[in-house]
C-alpha positions in Angstrom: 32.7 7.9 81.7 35.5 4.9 82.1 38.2 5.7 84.5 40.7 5.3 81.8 38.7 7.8 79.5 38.8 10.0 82.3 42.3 9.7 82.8 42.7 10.7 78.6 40.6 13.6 78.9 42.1 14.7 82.3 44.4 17.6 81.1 41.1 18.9 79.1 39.5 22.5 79.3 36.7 23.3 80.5 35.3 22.7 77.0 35.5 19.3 77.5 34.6 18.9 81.4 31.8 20.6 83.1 32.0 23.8 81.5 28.8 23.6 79.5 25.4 23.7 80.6 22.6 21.0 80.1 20.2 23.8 79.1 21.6 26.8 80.0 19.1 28.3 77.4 16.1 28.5 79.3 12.7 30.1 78.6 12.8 33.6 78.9 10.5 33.4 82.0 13.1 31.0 83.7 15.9 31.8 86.2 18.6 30.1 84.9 22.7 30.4 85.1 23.8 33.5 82.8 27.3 33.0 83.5 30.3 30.6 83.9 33.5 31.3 85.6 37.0 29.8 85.5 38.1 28.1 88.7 41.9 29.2 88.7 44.2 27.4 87.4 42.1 24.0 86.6 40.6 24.6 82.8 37.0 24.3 84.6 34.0 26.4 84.8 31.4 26.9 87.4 27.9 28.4 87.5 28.3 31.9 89.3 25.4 30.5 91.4 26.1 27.2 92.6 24.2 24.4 94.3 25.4 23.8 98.4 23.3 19.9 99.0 23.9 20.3 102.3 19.7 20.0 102.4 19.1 17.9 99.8 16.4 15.5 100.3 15.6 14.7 96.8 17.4 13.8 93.5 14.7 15.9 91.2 16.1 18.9 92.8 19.9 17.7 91.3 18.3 17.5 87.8 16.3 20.5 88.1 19.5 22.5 89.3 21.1 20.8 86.0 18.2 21.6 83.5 18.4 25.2 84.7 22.1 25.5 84.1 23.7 24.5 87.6 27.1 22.6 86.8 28.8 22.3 90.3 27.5 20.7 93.2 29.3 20.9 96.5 28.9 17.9 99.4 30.4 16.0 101.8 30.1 12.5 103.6 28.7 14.3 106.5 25.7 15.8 105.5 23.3 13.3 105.6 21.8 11.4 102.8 23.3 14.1 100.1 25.7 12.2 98.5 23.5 9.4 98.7 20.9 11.4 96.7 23.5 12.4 94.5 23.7 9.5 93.7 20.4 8.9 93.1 20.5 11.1 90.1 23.5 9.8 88.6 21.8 7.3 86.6 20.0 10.2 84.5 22.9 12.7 84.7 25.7 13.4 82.0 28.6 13.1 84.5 31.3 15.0 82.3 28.7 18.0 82.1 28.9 18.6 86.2 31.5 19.3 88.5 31.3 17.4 92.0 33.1 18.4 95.2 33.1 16.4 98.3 35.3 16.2 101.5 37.4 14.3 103.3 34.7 13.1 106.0 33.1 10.1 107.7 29.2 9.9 107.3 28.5 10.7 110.9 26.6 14.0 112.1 28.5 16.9 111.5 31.5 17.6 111.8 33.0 14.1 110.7 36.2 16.0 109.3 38.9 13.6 109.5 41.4 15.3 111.8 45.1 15.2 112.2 46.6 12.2 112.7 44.8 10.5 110.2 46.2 7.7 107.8 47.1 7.2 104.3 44.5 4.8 104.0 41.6 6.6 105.5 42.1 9.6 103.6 41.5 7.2 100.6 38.6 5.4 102.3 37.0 8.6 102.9 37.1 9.1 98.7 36.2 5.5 97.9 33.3 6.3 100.4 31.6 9.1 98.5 32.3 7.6 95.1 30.3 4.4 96.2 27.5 6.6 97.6 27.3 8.7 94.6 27.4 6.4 91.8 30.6 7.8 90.2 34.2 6.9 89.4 35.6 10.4 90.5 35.2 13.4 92.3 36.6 16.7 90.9 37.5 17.9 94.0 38.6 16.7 97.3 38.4 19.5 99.9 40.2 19.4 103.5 37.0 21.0 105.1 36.6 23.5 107.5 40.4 24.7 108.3 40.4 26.6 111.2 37.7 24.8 113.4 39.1 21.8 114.9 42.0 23.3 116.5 42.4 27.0 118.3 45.9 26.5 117.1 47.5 28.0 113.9 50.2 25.6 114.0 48.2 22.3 114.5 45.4 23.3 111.8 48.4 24.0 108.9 49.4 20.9 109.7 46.1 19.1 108.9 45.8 21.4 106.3 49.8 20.6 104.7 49.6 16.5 106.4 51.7 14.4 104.5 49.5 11.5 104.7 46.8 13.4 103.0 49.0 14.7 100.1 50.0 11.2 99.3 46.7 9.9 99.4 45.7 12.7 97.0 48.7 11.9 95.0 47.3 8.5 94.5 44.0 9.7 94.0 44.9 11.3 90.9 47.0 8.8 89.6 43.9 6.0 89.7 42.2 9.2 88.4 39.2 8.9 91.7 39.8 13.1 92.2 40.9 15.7 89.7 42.0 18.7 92.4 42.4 19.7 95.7 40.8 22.4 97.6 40.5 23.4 101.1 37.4 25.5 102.7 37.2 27.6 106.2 34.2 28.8 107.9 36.6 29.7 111.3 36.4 30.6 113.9 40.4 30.7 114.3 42.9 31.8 111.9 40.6 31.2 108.7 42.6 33.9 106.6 46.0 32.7 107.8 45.5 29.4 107.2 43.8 30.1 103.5 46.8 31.9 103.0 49.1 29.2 103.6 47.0 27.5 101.3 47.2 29.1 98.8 51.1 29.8 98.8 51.8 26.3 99.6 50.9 25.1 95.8 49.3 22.0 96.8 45.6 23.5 96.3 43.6 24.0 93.5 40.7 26.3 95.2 39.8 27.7 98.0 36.3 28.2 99.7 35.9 31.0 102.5 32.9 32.4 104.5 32.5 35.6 102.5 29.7 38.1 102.5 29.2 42.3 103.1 29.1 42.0 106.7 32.7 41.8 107.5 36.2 39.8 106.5 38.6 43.1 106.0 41.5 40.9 105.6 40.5 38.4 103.1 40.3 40.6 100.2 44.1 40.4 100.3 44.0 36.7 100.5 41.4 36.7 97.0 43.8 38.9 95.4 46.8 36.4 96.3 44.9 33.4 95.2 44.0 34.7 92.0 47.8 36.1 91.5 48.4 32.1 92.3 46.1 30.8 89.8 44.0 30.2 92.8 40.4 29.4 92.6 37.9 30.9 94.6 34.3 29.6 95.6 32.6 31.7 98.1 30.1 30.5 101.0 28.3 31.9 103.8 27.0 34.9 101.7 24.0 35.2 102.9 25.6 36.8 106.9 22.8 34.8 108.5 19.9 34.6 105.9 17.5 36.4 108.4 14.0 36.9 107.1 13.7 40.7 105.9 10.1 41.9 104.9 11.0 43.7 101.5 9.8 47.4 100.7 7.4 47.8 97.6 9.8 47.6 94.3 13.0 46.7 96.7 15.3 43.4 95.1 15.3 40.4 97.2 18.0 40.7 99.4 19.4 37.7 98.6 20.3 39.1 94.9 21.8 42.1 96.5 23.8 39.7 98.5 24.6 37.3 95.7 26.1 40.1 93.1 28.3 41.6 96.1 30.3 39.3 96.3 30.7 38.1 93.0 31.4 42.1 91.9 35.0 40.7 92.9 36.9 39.5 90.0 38.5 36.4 92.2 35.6 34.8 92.6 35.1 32.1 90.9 31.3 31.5 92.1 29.3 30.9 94.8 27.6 28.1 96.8 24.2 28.3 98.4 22.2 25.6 100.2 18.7 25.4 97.9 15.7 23.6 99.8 13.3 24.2 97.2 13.1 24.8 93.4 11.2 28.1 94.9 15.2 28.6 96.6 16.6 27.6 93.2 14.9 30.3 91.2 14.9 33.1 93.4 18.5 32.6 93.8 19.1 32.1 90.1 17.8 35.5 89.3 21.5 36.9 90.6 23.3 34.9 87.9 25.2 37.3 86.0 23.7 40.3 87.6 25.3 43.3 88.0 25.4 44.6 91.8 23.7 48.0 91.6 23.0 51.1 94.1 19.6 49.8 94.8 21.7 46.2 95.7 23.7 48.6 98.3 20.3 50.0 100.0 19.2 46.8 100.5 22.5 45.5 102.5 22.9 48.5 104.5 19.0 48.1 105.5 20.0 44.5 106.3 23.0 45.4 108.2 20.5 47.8 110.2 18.2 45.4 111.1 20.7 42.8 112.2 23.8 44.0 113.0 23.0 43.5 116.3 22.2 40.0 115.7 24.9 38.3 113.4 27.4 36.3 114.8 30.2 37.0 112.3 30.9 33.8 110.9 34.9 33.6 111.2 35.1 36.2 114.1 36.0 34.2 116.8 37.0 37.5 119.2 34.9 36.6 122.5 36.6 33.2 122.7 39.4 34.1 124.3 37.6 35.7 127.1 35.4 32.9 128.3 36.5 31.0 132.0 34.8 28.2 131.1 35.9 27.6 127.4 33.0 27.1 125.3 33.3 27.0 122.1 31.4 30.0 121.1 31.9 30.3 117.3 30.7 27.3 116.6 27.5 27.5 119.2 26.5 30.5 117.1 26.7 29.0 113.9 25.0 26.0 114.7 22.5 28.2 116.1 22.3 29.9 113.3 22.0 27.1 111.3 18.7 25.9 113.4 17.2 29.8 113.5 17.9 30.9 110.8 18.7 27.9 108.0 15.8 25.1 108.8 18.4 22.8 109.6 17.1 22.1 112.8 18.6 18.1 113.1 21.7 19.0 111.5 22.1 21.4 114.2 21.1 19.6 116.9 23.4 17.0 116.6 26.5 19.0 115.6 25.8 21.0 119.1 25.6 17.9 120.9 29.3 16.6 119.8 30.4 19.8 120.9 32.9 19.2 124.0 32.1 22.6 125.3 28.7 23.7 124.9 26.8 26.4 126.3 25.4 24.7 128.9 27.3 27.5 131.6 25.9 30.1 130.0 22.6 30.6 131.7 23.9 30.9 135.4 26.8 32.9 134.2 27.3 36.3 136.5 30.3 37.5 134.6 29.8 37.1 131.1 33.1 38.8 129.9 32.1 37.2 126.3 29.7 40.1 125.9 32.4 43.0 126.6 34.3 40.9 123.7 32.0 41.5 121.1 33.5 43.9 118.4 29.7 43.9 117.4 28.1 44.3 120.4 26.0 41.6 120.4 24.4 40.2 123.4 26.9 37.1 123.5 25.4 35.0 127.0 21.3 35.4 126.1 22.5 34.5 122.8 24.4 31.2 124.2 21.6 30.4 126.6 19.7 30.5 123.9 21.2 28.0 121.9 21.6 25.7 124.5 17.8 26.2 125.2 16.7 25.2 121.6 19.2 22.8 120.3 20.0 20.4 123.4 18.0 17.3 123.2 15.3 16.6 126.3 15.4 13.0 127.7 
């Protein structure tokens, strides 16, 4: 599609952009998407199951997602070669049929999130970036990524969140028609409900994406039900609370499906994103698409919570931060541990806990670990930290 086409068919419906399926019709024997939900306000439509390329290695994996019914694919600069593979299979993909999110990032190891301070100009070079890498003339959405993890404070991460010089380079993103909508996404640790929040009352965003699963959030349900009061859309991640390994009981649903239809029981969600290595991921995952969640779906969560609630940093928590002398950033330790235990993202890992300023490297002579006395879920915060430190540092 022609940037000026696009700019024609930019007040469209989802009837025109994105909200059909390439073959959404599969065999019978199939996973595919089963259902399509509005994204607020915007006209569009997403696949209730989504595709997170945070691991994508290879382009037959985009058009595999598309041929089973996948229309929104979320990325960013920052994670590796995605975009680049993205763009890989643009050359053999309908581009008004799919729905593309990226971030306002540099292509570094993660986190490149461009922080506060940052200028007109770079906002848009961060755009121009992913378009070039992916082969495209726009994004549909622009996200400021992960609110709530480059700053402790409230106040300095709603004003990255609310910067003027990243509204007006979104203003003139949508006037050369290079990005249809903004959103704004928040794994934590600090203030990630508060800061949706403002978000979402400010009227400058489109969508929202929070960490969301059964394991915990008691106060963004309030913040789901204010979105979608504001027109509001809302695309969950993180809904897997860790993605442990659980050995399943004869006849008992993958606990990934009882995951999956949990959250998207609640009416404001719009859909969800999930990383997908494999097309073994792709169809076990897609077998939640427009499931019903179900009492058997509830015995399968509350074995899971059994087995590792003792072991699941709560993504978003934050709670034990406070109490550590020597300030390491503990949130983001776990969930890059996480990501190396538990997601097969060793790399990724690796080099997002080596940009760390504070890592965990304290935590193994430690001999007053007031984290652990912190822990609303009692886990054991230092072995946990020492841990981390053990398997992601790099040995020269």
């Amino acid at each position: 599609m022609k940037r000026r086409d696009f700019l024609k068919a930019a007040g469209l419906t989802a009837a025109s952009v994105a909200a059909a399926p390439l073959r959404a019709q599969a065999a019978e024997d199939k996973p595919a998407v089963r259902s399509y939900r509005p994204i607020g306000r915007t006209g569009l439509k997403m696949s209730d199951i989504s595709f997170g390329a945070g691991k994508l290695l290879a382009s037959s994996m985009v058009l595999r997602a598309i041929d089973s019914g996948i229309n929104y694919f979320d990325t960013a600069p920052d994670y590796g070669q995605s975009e680049k593979t993205i763009g890989e299979a643009m050359a053999r993909i309908s581009r008004d049929k799919i729905i593309i999110t990226s971030k306002f990032c540099t292509p570094m190891p993660y986190p490149g999130h461009l922080p506060l301070g940052t200028r007109k100009k770079d906002y848009i070079a961060s755009v121009d970036g992913s378009l070039s890498r992916m082969k495209t003339d726009h994004l549909d959405f622009i996200f400021v990524h992960a609110i709530g993890e480059m700053d402790k404070s409230l106040e300095a991460e709603k004003k990255r969140l609310l910067d003027e010089e990243m509204l007006a380079a979104v203003a003139d993103l949508k006037k050369a028609g290079k990005v249809r909508f903004l959103g704004t996404s928040s794994h934590g640790p600090n203030n990630m409900e508060e800061l949706l929040l403002t978000a979402v009352r400010s009227g400058h965003f489109d969508v929202i994406q929070p960490a969301f699963n059964f394991m915990k959030f008691p106060k963004l349900p309030g913040v789901l039900k204010e979105a979608h009061k504001q027109g509001v859309g809302v695309i969950a991640m993180k809904t897997l609370a860790g993605a442990m390994e659980m050995n399943m009981e004869a006849g008992e649903k993958d606990f990934s499906h009882a995951a999956f239809t949990w959250v998207l029981k609640h009416p404001e969600i719009s859909g969800l994103i999930i990383t997908m290595k494999t097309a073994a991921d792709m169809e076990l995952y897609l077998r939640a698409s427009g499931a019903k969640f179900t009492s058997a779906d509830q015995d399968v969560l509350k074995r899971y919570a059994r087995l590792y609630g003792r072991e699941y940093c709560r993504t978003g928590c934050g709670a034990c931060e406070g109490a550590c002398a020597a300030g390491v950033q503990i949130a983001s330790v776990m969930r890059y541990r996480m990501y190396f235990r538990d997601y097969a993202m060793e790399k990724r890992a690796m080099e997002s806990y080596a940009l760390l300023k504070k890592n965990a490297s304290a935590c193994a002579d430690c001999t007053s670990p007031a984290c652990q006395g912190s822990c609303p879920y009692g886990l054991p915060v230092k072995d946990m930290l020492a841990d981390a430190h053990d398997s992601m540092t790099f040995m020269v």
